[in-house]
C-alpha positions as CSV (number, residue, x, y, z in Angstrom):
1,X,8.2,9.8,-9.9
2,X,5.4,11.8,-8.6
3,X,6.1,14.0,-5.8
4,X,4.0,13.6,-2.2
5,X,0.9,11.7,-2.3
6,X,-2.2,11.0,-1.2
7,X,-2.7,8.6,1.5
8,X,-3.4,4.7,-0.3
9,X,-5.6,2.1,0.6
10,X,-4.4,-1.3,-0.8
11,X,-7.5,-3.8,-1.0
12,X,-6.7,-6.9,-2.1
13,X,-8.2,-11.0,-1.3
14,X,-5.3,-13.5,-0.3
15,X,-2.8,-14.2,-2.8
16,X,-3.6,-10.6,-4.2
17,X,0.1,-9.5,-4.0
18,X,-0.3,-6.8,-1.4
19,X,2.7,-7.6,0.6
20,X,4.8,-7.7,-2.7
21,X,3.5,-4.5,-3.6
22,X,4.4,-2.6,-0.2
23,X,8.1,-3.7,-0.6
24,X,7.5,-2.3,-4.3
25,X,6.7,0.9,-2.8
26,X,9.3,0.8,-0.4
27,X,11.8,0.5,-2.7
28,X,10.6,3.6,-5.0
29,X,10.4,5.9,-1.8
30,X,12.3,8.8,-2.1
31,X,15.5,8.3,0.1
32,X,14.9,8.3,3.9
33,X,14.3,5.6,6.2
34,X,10.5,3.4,5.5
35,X,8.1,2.7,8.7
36,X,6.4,-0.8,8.0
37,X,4.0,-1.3,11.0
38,X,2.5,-5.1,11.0
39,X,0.9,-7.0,13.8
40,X,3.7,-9.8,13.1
41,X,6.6,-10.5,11.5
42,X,6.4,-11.7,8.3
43,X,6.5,-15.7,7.6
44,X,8.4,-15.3,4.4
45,X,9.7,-12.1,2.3
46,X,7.7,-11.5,-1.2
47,X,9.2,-13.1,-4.2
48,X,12.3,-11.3,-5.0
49,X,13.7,-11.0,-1.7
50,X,14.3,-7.7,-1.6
51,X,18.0,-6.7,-1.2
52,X,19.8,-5.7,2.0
53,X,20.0,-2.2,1.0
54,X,16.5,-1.7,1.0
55,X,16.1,-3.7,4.4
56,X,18.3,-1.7,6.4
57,X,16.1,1.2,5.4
58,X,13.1,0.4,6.2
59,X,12.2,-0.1,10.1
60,X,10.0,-3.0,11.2
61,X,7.1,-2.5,14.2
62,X,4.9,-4.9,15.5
63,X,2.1,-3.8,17.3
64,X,0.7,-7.0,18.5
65,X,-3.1,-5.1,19.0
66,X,-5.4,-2.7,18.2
67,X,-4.4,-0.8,21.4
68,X,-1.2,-1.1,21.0
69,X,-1.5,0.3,17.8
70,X,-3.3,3.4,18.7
71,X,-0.7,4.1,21.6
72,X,2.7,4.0,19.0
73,X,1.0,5.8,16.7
74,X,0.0,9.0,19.5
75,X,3.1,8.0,20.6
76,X,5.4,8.1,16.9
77,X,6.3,11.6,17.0
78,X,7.6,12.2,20.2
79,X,9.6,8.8,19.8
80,X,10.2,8.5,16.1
81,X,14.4,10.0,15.0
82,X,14.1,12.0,12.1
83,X,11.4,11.8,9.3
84,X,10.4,8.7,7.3
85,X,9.9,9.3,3.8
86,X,6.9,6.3,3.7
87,X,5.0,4.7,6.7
88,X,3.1,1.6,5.9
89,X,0.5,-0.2,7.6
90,X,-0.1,-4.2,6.4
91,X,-2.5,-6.3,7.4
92,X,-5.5,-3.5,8.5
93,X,-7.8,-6.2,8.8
94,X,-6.6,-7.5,11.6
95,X,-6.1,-5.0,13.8
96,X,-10.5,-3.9,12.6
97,X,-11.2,-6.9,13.3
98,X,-10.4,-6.0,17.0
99,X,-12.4,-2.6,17.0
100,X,-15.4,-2.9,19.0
101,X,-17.0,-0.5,17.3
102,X,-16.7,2.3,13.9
103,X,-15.7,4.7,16.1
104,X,-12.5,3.3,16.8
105,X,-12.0,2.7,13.2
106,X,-12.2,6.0,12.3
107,X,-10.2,7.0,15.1
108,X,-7.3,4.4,14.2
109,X,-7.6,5.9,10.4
110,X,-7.4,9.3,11.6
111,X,-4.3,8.7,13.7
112,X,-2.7,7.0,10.7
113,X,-3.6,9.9,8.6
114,X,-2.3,12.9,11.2
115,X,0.5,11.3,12.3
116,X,1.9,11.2,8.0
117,X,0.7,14.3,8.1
118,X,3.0,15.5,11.2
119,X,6.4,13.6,9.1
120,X,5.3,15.5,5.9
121,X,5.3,19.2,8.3
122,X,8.5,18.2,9.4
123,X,10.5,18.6,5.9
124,X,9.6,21.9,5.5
125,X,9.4,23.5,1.9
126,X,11.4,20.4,0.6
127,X,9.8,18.3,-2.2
128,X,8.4,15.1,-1.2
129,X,7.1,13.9,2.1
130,X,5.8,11.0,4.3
131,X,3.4,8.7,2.3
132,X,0.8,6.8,3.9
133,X,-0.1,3.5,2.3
134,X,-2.6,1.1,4.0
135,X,-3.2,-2.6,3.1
136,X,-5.9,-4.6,4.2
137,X,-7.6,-7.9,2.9
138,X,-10.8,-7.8,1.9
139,X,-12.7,-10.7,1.8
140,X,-16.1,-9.2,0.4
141,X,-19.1,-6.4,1.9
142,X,-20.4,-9.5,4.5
143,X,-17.2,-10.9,5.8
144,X,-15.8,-9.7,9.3
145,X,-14.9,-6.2,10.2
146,X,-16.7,-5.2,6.8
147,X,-18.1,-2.2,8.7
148,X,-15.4,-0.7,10.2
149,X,-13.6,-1.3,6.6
150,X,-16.7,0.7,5.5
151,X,-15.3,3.7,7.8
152,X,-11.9,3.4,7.2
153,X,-12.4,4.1,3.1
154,X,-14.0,7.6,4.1
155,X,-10.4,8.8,5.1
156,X,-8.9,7.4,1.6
157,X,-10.0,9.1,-1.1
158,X,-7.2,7.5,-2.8
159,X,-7.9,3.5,-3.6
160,X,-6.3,0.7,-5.2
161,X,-8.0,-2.5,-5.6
162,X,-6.5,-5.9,-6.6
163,X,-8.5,-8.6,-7.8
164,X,-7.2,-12.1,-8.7
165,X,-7.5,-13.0,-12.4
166,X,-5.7,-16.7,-11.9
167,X,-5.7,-18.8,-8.6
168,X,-2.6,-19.4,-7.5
169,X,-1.1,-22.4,-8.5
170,X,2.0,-24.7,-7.6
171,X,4.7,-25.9,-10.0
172,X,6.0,-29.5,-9.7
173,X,8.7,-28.1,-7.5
174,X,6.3,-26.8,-5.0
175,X,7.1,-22.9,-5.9
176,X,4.2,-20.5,-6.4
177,X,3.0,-20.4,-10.1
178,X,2.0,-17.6,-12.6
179,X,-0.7,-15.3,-11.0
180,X,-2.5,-12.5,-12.9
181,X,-3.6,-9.7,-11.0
182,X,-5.7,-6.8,-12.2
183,X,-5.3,-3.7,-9.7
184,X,-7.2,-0.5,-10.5
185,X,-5.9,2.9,-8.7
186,X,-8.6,5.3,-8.4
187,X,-8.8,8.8,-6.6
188,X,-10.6,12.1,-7.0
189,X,-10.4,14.4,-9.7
190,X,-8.4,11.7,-12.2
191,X,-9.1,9.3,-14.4
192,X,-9.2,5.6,-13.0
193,X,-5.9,3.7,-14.0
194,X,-5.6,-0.3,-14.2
195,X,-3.0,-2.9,-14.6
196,X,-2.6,-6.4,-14.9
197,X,-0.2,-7.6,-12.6
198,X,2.3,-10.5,-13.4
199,X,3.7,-13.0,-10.5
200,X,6.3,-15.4,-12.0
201,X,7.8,-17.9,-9.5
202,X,11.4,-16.6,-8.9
203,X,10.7,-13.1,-11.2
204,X,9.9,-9.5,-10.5
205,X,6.4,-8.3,-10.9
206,X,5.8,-7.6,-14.3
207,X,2.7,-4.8,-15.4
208,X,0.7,-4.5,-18.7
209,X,-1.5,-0.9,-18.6
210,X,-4.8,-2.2,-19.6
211,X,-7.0,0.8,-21.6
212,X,-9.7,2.3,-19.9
213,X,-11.5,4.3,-22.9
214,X,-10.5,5.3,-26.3
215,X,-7.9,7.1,-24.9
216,X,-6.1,4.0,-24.5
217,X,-4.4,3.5,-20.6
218,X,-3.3,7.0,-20.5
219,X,-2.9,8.5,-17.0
220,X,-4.3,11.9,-15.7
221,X,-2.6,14.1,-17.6
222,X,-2.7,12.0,-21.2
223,X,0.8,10.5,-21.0
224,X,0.7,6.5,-21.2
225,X,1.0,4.4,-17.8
226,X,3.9,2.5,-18.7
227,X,7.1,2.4,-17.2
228,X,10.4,1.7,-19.5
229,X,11.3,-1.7,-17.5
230,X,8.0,-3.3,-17.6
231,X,7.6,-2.5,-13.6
232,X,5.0,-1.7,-11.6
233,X,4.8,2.5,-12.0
234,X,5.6,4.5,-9.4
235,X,2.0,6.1,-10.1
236,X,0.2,3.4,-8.8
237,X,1.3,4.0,-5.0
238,X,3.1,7.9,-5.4
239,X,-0.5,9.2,-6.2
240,X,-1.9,13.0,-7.1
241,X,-2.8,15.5,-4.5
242,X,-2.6,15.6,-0.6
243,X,-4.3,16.6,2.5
Protein backbone atom coordinates (compact mmCIF):
# COMPACT_ATOMS: atom_id res chain seq x y z
CA UNK A 1 0.00 0.00 0.00
CA UNK A 2 0.95 3.44 -0.95
CA UNK A 3 1.90 5.75 1.78
CA UNK A 4 -0.20 9.25 2.38
CA UNK A 5 -2.20 10.50 -0.40
CA UNK A 6 -3.68 12.95 -2.16
CA UNK A 7 -7.02 14.11 -1.32
CA UNK A 8 -9.91 11.93 -3.77
CA UNK A 9 -12.83 12.86 -5.38
CA UNK A 10 -15.18 9.95 -5.95
CA UNK A 11 -17.73 10.74 -8.93
CA UNK A 12 -19.93 8.38 -9.64
CA UNK A 13 -24.18 8.34 -11.03
CA UNK A 14 -26.50 6.17 -8.67
CA UNK A 15 -25.82 2.59 -8.47
CA UNK A 16 -22.06 3.53 -9.28
CA UNK A 17 -20.79 1.75 -6.18
CA UNK A 18 -19.44 4.79 -4.31
CA UNK A 19 -20.66 3.90 -0.95
CA UNK A 20 -19.17 0.28 -1.47
CA UNK A 21 -16.08 1.74 -2.39
CA UNK A 22 -15.59 4.14 0.85
CA UNK A 23 -16.06 1.07 3.15
CA UNK A 24 -13.37 -0.42 0.66
CA UNK A 25 -11.19 2.33 1.60
CA UNK A 26 -11.91 2.18 5.11
CA UNK A 27 -10.94 -1.03 5.47
CA UNK A 28 -7.36 -0.68 3.74
CA UNK A 29 -6.62 2.53 6.00
CA UNK A 30 -3.69 2.20 7.82
CA UNK A 31 -4.66 1.38 11.55
CA UNK A 32 -6.26 4.32 13.40
CA UNK A 33 -9.73 5.16 13.88
CA UNK A 34 -11.94 6.35 10.15
CA UNK A 35 -14.09 9.70 10.16
CA UNK A 36 -17.14 9.02 7.79
CA UNK A 37 -19.17 12.34 7.72
CA UNK A 38 -22.73 11.88 5.88
CA UNK A 39 -25.79 14.06 6.03
CA UNK A 40 -27.74 10.65 7.21
CA UNK A 41 -27.35 7.48 8.25
CA UNK A 42 -27.13 5.01 5.86
CA UNK A 43 -30.49 2.95 4.78
CA UNK A 44 -28.58 -0.26 4.26
CA UNK A 45 -24.67 -1.25 4.54
CA UNK A 46 -22.90 -2.03 1.03
CA UNK A 47 -22.92 -5.60 -0.09
CA UNK A 48 -20.67 -7.40 2.16
CA UNK A 49 -21.57 -6.00 5.30
CA UNK A 50 -18.53 -5.14 6.49
CA UNK A 51 -17.37 -6.81 9.69
CA UNK A 52 -17.59 -5.45 13.28
CA UNK A 53 -13.98 -4.89 13.45
CA UNK A 54 -13.99 -2.44 10.93
CA UNK A 55 -17.26 -0.75 12.35
CA UNK A 56 -16.00 0.00 15.68
CA UNK A 57 -13.22 1.85 13.92
CA UNK A 58 -14.63 3.92 12.01
CA UNK A 59 -16.76 7.00 13.63
CA UNK A 60 -20.09 7.95 12.13
CA UNK A 61 -21.22 12.00 11.90
CA UNK A 62 -24.09 13.38 10.50
CA UNK A 63 -24.24 16.81 9.72
CA UNK A 64 -27.78 17.31 8.82
CA UNK A 65 -26.71 20.77 6.57
CA UNK A 66 -24.44 22.67 4.83
CA UNK A 67 -23.93 24.85 7.91
CA UNK A 68 -23.64 22.40 10.06
CA UNK A 69 -21.13 20.99 8.05
CA UNK A 70 -18.88 23.89 7.87
CA UNK A 71 -19.21 24.47 11.80
CA UNK A 72 -17.77 20.49 12.73
CA UNK A 73 -15.44 20.79 10.35
CA UNK A 74 -13.84 24.55 11.97
CA UNK A 75 -14.77 22.86 14.83
CA UNK A 76 -12.93 18.91 14.29
CA UNK A 77 -9.68 19.80 15.67
CA UNK A 78 -10.29 21.34 18.74
CA UNK A 79 -13.01 18.45 19.35
CA UNK A 80 -11.70 15.46 17.48
CA UNK A 81 -9.40 12.66 20.23
CA UNK A 82 -6.44 11.72 18.64
CA UNK A 83 -5.79 11.50 14.82
CA UNK A 84 -7.81 9.60 12.23
CA UNK A 85 -5.90 7.80 9.73
CA UNK A 86 -8.90 8.59 6.85
CA UNK A 87 -11.76 11.11 6.97
CA UNK A 88 -14.51 10.60 4.41
CA UNK A 89 -17.13 12.74 3.18
CA UNK A 90 -20.25 10.79 1.20
CA UNK A 91 -22.87 12.27 -0.41
CA UNK A 92 -21.14 15.95 -1.48
CA UNK A 93 -24.00 16.54 -3.52
CA UNK A 94 -26.19 17.13 -1.11
CA UNK A 95 -24.79 19.28 1.12
CA UNK A 96 -23.78 21.71 -2.71
CA UNK A 97 -26.89 21.53 -3.45
CA UNK A 98 -27.46 23.75 -0.36
CA UNK A 99 -24.58 26.36 -1.20
CA UNK A 100 -26.09 29.48 -2.32
CA UNK A 101 -23.36 30.29 -4.16
CA UNK A 102 -19.39 28.95 -5.44
CA UNK A 103 -18.04 30.64 -2.92
CA UNK A 104 -19.15 28.53 -0.29
CA UNK A 105 -18.22 25.61 -2.30
CA UNK A 106 -14.86 26.42 -2.28
CA UNK A 107 -14.90 27.38 1.09
CA UNK A 108 -16.58 23.88 2.25
CA UNK A 109 -13.63 22.13 -0.07
CA UNK A 110 -11.09 24.06 1.48
CA UNK A 111 -12.17 23.33 5.01
CA UNK A 112 -12.23 19.62 4.06
CA UNK A 113 -8.83 19.93 2.57
CA UNK A 114 -7.09 21.98 5.86
CA UNK A 115 -8.68 20.22 8.30
CA UNK A 116 -6.83 16.49 6.63
CA UNK A 117 -4.18 18.52 6.39
CA UNK A 118 -4.17 19.58 10.35
CA UNK A 119 -4.62 15.30 11.24
CA UNK A 120 -1.76 14.57 8.78
CA UNK A 121 0.63 17.57 10.91
CA UNK A 122 -0.36 15.90 13.90
CA UNK A 123 1.70 12.41 13.25
CA UNK A 124 4.75 13.98 12.96
CA UNK A 125 7.68 12.30 10.92
CA UNK A 126 5.58 8.96 11.03
CA UNK A 127 4.67 7.31 7.66
CA UNK A 128 1.16 7.73 6.62
CA UNK A 129 -1.36 10.32 7.47
CA UNK A 130 -5.03 11.44 7.26
CA UNK A 131 -6.60 10.77 3.77
CA UNK A 132 -9.28 12.79 2.45
CA UNK A 133 -11.66 11.00 0.12
CA UNK A 134 -14.82 12.91 -1.17
CA UNK A 135 -17.83 11.21 -2.90
CA UNK A 136 -20.40 12.92 -4.66
CA UNK A 137 -23.03 11.91 -7.32
CA UNK A 138 -22.91 13.34 -10.39
CA UNK A 139 -25.69 13.33 -12.52
CA UNK A 140 -24.17 15.19 -15.64
CA UNK A 141 -22.56 19.18 -16.47
CA UNK A 142 -26.53 20.56 -16.38
CA UNK A 143 -28.03 18.77 -13.43
CA UNK A 144 -28.21 20.75 -9.91
CA UNK A 145 -25.30 22.07 -8.02
CA UNK A 146 -23.25 21.34 -11.28
CA UNK A 147 -21.45 24.69 -10.62
CA UNK A 148 -20.43 24.48 -7.37
CA UNK A 149 -19.23 20.69 -8.37
CA UNK A 150 -17.34 22.78 -10.97
CA UNK A 151 -15.42 24.52 -7.91
CA UNK A 152 -15.10 21.79 -5.80
CA UNK A 153 -12.79 19.72 -8.64
CA UNK A 154 -10.24 22.73 -8.53
CA UNK A 155 -9.18 21.51 -4.93
CA UNK A 156 -8.82 17.68 -6.26
CA UNK A 157 -6.32 17.26 -8.45
CA UNK A 158 -6.73 13.75 -7.69
CA UNK A 159 -10.13 12.11 -9.44
CA UNK A 160 -11.81 8.98 -9.76
CA UNK A 161 -14.69 8.58 -11.98
CA UNK A 162 -17.19 5.65 -12.05
CA UNK A 163 -19.31 5.06 -14.82
CA UNK A 164 -21.99 2.31 -15.05
CA UNK A 165 -21.27 -0.30 -17.83
CA UNK A 166 -24.68 -2.57 -16.82
CA UNK A 167 -27.90 -1.15 -15.24
CA UNK A 168 -28.58 -2.70 -12.27
CA UNK A 169 -30.67 -5.46 -12.33
CA UNK A 170 -32.75 -7.73 -9.82
CA UNK A 171 -32.67 -11.43 -9.53
CA UNK A 172 -35.87 -13.53 -9.02
CA UNK A 173 -35.22 -13.23 -5.39
CA UNK A 174 -35.26 -9.54 -5.36
CA UNK A 175 -31.28 -9.10 -4.56
CA UNK A 176 -29.29 -6.68 -6.65
CA UNK A 177 -27.74 -8.35 -9.86
CA UNK A 178 -24.36 -8.31 -11.59
CA UNK A 179 -23.19 -4.58 -12.23
CA UNK A 180 -20.09 -3.71 -14.22
CA UNK A 181 -18.45 -0.59 -13.36
CA UNK A 182 -15.57 1.11 -15.09
CA UNK A 183 -13.76 3.71 -12.67
CA UNK A 184 -10.80 5.56 -14.00
CA UNK A 185 -8.31 7.25 -11.22
CA UNK A 186 -6.57 10.10 -12.60
CA UNK A 187 -4.15 12.68 -11.01
CA UNK A 188 -1.26 14.92 -12.02
CA UNK A 189 1.98 13.88 -13.07
CA UNK A 190 0.81 9.88 -13.57
CA UNK A 191 -0.55 7.92 -16.02
CA UNK A 192 -4.45 7.52 -15.88
CA UNK A 193 -5.36 3.97 -14.38
CA UNK A 194 -8.83 2.14 -15.07
CA UNK A 195 -10.76 -0.78 -13.86
CA UNK A 196 -13.77 -2.62 -14.36
CA UNK A 197 -15.52 -3.02 -11.39
CA UNK A 198 -17.51 -6.32 -10.52
CA UNK A 199 -20.83 -6.27 -8.11
CA UNK A 200 -22.08 -9.80 -7.49
CA UNK A 201 -25.17 -10.10 -5.31
CA UNK A 202 -23.88 -11.44 -1.97
CA UNK A 203 -19.89 -11.26 -3.25
CA UNK A 204 -17.00 -8.86 -2.72
CA UNK A 205 -16.13 -6.41 -5.37
CA UNK A 206 -14.11 -8.07 -7.85
CA UNK A 207 -11.57 -5.72 -10.32
CA UNK A 208 -10.09 -6.43 -13.86
CA UNK A 209 -7.19 -3.62 -14.81
CA UNK A 210 -8.27 -2.63 -18.14
CA UNK A 211 -5.00 -1.46 -20.50
CA UNK A 212 -4.66 2.00 -21.26
CA UNK A 213 -1.74 1.94 -24.05
CA UNK A 214 0.63 -0.62 -25.28
CA UNK A 215 1.99 -0.60 -22.00
CA UNK A 216 -0.81 -2.72 -21.07
CA UNK A 217 -2.69 -1.37 -17.40
CA UNK A 218 0.53 -0.72 -15.80
CA UNK A 219 0.55 1.93 -13.08
CA UNK A 220 2.91 4.97 -12.66
CA UNK A 221 5.87 3.47 -12.15
CA UNK A 222 5.44 0.38 -14.82
CA UNK A 223 4.39 -2.32 -12.32
CA UNK A 224 0.87 -3.91 -13.32
CA UNK A 225 -2.37 -2.65 -11.42
CA UNK A 226 -3.43 -5.81 -10.09
CA UNK A 227 -3.80 -7.01 -6.76
CA UNK A 228 -3.12 -10.93 -5.81
CA UNK A 229 -6.90 -11.45 -4.53
CA UNK A 230 -8.67 -10.00 -7.42
CA UNK A 231 -9.61 -6.72 -5.09
CA UNK A 232 -10.05 -3.44 -5.66
CA UNK A 233 -6.11 -2.04 -5.27
CA UNK A 234 -5.26 -0.06 -2.63
CA UNK A 235 -3.96 2.42 -5.52
CA UNK A 236 -7.15 3.43 -6.60
CA UNK A 237 -8.01 5.49 -3.27
CA UNK A 238 -4.15 5.56 -1.40
CA UNK A 239 -3.05 7.78 -4.39
CA UNK A 240 0.60 9.58 -5.24
CA UNK A 241 1.68 12.87 -3.90
CA UNK A 242 0.20 15.35 -1.29
CA UNK A 243 -0.38 18.93 -0.41
Amino acid sequence: MAGWGAPLLLVGPPGSGRSALLFRAARAAPPGRVLFLAPRPLHRLPHPAPDAVLLQRIQFLYPASLGELLQLLASLHEVWPGRPSLMVLDSLEEYLAGCPGPHLAAQLAALLLDTAHHFSQQCGGEPGGCQLIVSVRFLGEGGDGAEQLSVVRRYFPAQCWLRLETPESRGSDGQGGTRLVRACLSQPGTQDQEWRLTFEPQEEMKFSPLPRDRDSATGSHGSPATDAAGMVPDSLFWTSGGP
